[in-house]
C-alpha positions as CSV (number, residue, x, y, z in Angstrom):
1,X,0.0,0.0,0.0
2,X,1.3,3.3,-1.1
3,X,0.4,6.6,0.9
4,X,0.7,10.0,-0.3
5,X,1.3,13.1,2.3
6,X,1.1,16.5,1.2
7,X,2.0,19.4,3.5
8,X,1.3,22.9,1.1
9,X,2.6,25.8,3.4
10,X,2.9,29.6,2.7
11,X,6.7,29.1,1.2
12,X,7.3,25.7,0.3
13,X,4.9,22.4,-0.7
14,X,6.4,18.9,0.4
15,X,5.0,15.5,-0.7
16,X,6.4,12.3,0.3
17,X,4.5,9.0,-0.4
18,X,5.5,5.7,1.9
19,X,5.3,2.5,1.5
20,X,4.0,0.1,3.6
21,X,1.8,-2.6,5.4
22,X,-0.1,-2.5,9.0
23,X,2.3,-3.8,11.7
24,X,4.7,-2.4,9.9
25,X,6.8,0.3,11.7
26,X,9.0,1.4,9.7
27,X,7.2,1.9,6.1
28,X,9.7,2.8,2.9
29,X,9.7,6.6,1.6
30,X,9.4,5.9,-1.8
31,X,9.1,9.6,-3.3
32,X,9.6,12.9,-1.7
33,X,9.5,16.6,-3.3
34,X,9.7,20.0,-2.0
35,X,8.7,22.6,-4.6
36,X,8.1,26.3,-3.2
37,X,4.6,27.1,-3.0
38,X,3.3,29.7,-5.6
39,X,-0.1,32.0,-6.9
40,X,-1.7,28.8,-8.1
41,X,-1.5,26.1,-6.1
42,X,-3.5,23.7,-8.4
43,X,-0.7,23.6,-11.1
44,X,1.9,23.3,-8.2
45,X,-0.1,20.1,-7.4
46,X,0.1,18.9,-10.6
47,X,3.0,19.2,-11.6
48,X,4.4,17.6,-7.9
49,X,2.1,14.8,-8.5
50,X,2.4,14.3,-12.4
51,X,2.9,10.9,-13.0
52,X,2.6,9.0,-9.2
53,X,1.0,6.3,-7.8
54,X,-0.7,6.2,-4.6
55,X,-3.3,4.4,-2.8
56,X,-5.0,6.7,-0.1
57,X,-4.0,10.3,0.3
58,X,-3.9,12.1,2.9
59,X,-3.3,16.5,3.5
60,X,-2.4,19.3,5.4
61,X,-1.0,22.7,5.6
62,X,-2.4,26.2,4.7
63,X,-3.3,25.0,1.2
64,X,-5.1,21.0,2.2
65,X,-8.5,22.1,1.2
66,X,-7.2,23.0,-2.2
67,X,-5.2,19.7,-2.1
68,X,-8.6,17.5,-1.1
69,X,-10.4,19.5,-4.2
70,X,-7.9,18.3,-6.6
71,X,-6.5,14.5,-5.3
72,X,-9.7,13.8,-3.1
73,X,-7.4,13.2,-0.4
74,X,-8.5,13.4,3.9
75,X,-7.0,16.7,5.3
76,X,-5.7,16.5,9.0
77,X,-4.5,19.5,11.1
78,X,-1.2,20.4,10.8
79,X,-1.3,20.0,14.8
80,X,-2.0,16.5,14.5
81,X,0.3,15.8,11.5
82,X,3.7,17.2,13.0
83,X,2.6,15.0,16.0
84,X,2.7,12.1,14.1
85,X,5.7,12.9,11.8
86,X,7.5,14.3,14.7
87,X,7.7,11.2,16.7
88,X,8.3,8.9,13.8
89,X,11.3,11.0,13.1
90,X,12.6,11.5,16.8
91,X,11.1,8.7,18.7
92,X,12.7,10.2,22.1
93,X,11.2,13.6,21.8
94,X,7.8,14.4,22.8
95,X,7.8,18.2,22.0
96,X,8.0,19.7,18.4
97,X,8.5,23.1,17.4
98,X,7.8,24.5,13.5
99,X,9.2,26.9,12.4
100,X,7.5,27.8,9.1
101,X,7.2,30.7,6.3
102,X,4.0,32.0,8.1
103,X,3.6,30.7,11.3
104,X,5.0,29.0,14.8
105,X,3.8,26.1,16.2
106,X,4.9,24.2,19.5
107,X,3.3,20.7,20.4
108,X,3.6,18.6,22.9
109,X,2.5,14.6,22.4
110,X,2.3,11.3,24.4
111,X,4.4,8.1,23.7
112,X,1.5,7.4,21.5
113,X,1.8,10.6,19.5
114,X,-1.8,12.3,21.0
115,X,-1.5,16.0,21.9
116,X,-1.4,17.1,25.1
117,X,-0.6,21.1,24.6
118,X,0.2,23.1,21.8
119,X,0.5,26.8,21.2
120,X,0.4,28.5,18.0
121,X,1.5,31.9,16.5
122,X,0.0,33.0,13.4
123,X,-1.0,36.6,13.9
124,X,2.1,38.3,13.5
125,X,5.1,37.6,10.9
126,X,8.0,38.0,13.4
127,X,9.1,35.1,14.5
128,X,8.9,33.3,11.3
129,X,10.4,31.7,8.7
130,X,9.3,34.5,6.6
131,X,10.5,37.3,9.1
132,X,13.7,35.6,9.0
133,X,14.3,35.4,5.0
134,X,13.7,38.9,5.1
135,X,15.8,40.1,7.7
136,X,18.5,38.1,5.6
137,X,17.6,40.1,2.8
138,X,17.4,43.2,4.3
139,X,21.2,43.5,5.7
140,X,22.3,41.9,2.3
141,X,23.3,37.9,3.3
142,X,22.3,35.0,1.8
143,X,19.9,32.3,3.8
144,X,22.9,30.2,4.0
145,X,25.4,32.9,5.5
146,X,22.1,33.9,7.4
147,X,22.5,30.5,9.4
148,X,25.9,30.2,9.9
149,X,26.1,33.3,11.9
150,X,27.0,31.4,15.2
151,X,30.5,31.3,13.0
152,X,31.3,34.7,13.2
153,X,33.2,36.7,15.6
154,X,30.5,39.0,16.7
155,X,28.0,39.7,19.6
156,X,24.1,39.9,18.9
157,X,22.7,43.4,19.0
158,X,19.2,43.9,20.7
159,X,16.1,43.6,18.5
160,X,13.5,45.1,20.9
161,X,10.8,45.4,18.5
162,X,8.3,43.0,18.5
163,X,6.6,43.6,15.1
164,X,8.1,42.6,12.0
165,X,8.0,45.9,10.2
166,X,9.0,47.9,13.1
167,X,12.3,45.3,13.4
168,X,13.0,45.8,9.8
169,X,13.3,49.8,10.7
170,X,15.2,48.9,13.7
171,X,17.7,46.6,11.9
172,X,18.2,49.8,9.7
173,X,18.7,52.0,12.4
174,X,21.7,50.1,13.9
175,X,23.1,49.4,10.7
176,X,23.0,53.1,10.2
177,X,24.6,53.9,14.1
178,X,27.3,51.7,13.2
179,X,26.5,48.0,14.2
180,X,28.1,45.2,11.8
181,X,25.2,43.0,9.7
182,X,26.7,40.4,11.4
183,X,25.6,41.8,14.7
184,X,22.1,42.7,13.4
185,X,21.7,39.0,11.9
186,X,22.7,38.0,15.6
187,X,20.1,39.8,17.4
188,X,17.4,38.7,14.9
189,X,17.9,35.0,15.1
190,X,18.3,35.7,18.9
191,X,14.6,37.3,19.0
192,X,13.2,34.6,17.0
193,X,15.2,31.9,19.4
194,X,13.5,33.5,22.6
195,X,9.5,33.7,21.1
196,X,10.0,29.8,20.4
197,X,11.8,29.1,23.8
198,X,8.9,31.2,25.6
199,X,6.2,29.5,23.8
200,X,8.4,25.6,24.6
201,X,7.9,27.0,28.4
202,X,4.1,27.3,27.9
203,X,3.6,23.9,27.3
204,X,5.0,22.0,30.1
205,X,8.8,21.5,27.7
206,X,10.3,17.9,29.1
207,X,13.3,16.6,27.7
208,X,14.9,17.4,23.9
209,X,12.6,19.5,21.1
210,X,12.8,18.3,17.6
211,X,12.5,21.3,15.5
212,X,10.9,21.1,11.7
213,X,10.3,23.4,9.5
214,X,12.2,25.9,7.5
215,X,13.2,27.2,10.4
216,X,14.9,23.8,11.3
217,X,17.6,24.9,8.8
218,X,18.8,27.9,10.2
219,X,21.7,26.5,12.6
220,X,22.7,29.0,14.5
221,X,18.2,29.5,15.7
222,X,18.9,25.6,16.7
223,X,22.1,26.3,18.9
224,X,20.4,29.6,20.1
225,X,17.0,27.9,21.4
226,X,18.9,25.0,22.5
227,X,21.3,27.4,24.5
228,X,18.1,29.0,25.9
229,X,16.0,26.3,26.8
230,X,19.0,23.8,28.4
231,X,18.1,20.8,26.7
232,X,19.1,19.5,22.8
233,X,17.3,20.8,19.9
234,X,17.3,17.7,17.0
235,X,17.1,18.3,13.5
236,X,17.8,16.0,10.4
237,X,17.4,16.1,6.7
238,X,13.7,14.9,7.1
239,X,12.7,18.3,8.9
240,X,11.0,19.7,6.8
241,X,9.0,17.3,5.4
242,X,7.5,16.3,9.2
243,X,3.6,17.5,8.2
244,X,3.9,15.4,5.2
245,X,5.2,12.8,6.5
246,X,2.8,12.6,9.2
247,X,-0.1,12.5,6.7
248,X,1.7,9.9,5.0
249,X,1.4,7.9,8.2
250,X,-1.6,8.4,8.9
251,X,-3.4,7.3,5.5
252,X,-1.1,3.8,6.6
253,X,-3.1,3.8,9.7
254,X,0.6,4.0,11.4
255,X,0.6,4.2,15.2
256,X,3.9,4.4,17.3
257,X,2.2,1.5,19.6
258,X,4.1,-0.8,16.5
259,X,6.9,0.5,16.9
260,X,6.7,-0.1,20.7
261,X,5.1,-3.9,20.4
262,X,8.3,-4.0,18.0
263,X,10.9,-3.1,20.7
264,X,9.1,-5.0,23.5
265,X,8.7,-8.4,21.7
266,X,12.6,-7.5,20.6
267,X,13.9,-7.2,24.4
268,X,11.2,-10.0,26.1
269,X,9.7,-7.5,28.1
């Protein structure tokens, strides 16, 4: 059985179809894509899915209702599907943070991947993915040299503002009084770090957060919000396809009670 995930955010869209049985916990990826997400999401779709085979799809993201439209897949919340994708990818972590283009969302789940608390930010642009790309752009560095600030020789400067546009005019401001980009850079990431570690603290934050999302690629964020909090932040290659790859499981009917039955029968216990 073959089970197609689609996660169509503000900036990117990421598919990823597994392969698999029930009782199965570890199903084969088979296909994933990330395309960035443009004015008509139909033909990004399309062109995404051009060609595929899958059995049962399953969607999620800003765009899912589109996606049901076209594929006549099952939407879940995105909640529910970085639950699932989380613990699949990090099976010791049972908080989540995502980082994405538009929004920030923190969840925390049970060993069986149900929530227990989550907090969400999606009213204001700082403290995004979005916020951040711009920011980058603004003081004239690539994402890449954007996240490998921690590298440089500098001290953050203070980003007191806590609206994206005003930032953007403070960032100017210090530029213009003398501060070094690098500095700037430093104090942006550092305000984004603390919004996610405050909103970690809200929901009762035990042990080590994996982090998803755009965001997840930014490593000097990880090392800041890991600094902050006092516990690991865990990333892989897989970040940013977590939603997907929670709908994905859950058109398999996956539960992390396999993967537990698994390691049980596997010890004798």
């Amino acid at each position: 059985m073959q089970s197609l995930g689609i996660d169509i955010g503000s900036r990117t869209t990421k598919v990823i179809i597994l392969r698999g049985t029930e009782g199965n916990s570890f199903p084969e990826i088979c296909f994933e894509s990330i395309i960035g997400t443009g004015f008509d999401v139909s033909a990004d779709i399309e062109h995404l899915l051009d060609c595929l085979h899958w059995d049962v799809a399953i969607s999620t993201g800003y765009g899912r209702n589109r996606a049901a439209a076209i594929i006549n897949s099952e939407t879940i919340s995105e909640i529910s599907a970085f639950a699932l994708g989380g613990i699949f990818l990090y099976p010791h972590c049972r908080t989540i943070l995502d980082i994405g283009g538009q929004d920030t969302k923190v969840i925390r789940y049970d060993d069986l991947g149900r929530i227990l608390r989550f907090e969400m930010n999606d009213r204001c642009a700082a403290g995004t993915g979005k916020f951040m790309e711009l920011s980058a752009m603004t003081l004239g560095m690539n994402l890449v040299c954007f996240s490998n600030l921690h590298k440089a020789d500098s001290q953050p400067k203070d980003i007191n503002s806590m609206c994206a546009v005003f930032a953007e005019s403070e960032m100017v401001s210090l530029i213009h009084s003398g501060a070094t980009p690098e500095e700037v850079g430093l104090g942006v990431i550092k305000s984004v770090a603390s919004r996610a570690a405050s909103m970690l603290g809200k929901i009762g934050l035990t042990g080590p957060v994996a982090f998803a999302g755009g965001g997840s690629l930014n490593q000097t964020l990880s090392m800041m919000i890991s600094s902050s909090l006092g516990v690991p932040v865990i990333t892989s290659e897989k970040s940013q396809f977590a939603g997907a790859l929670g709908c994905a499981l859950k058109g398999l009917g996956w539960s992390p009670a396999w993967g537990l039955s698994q390691t049980a029968h596997q010890t004798g216990s």
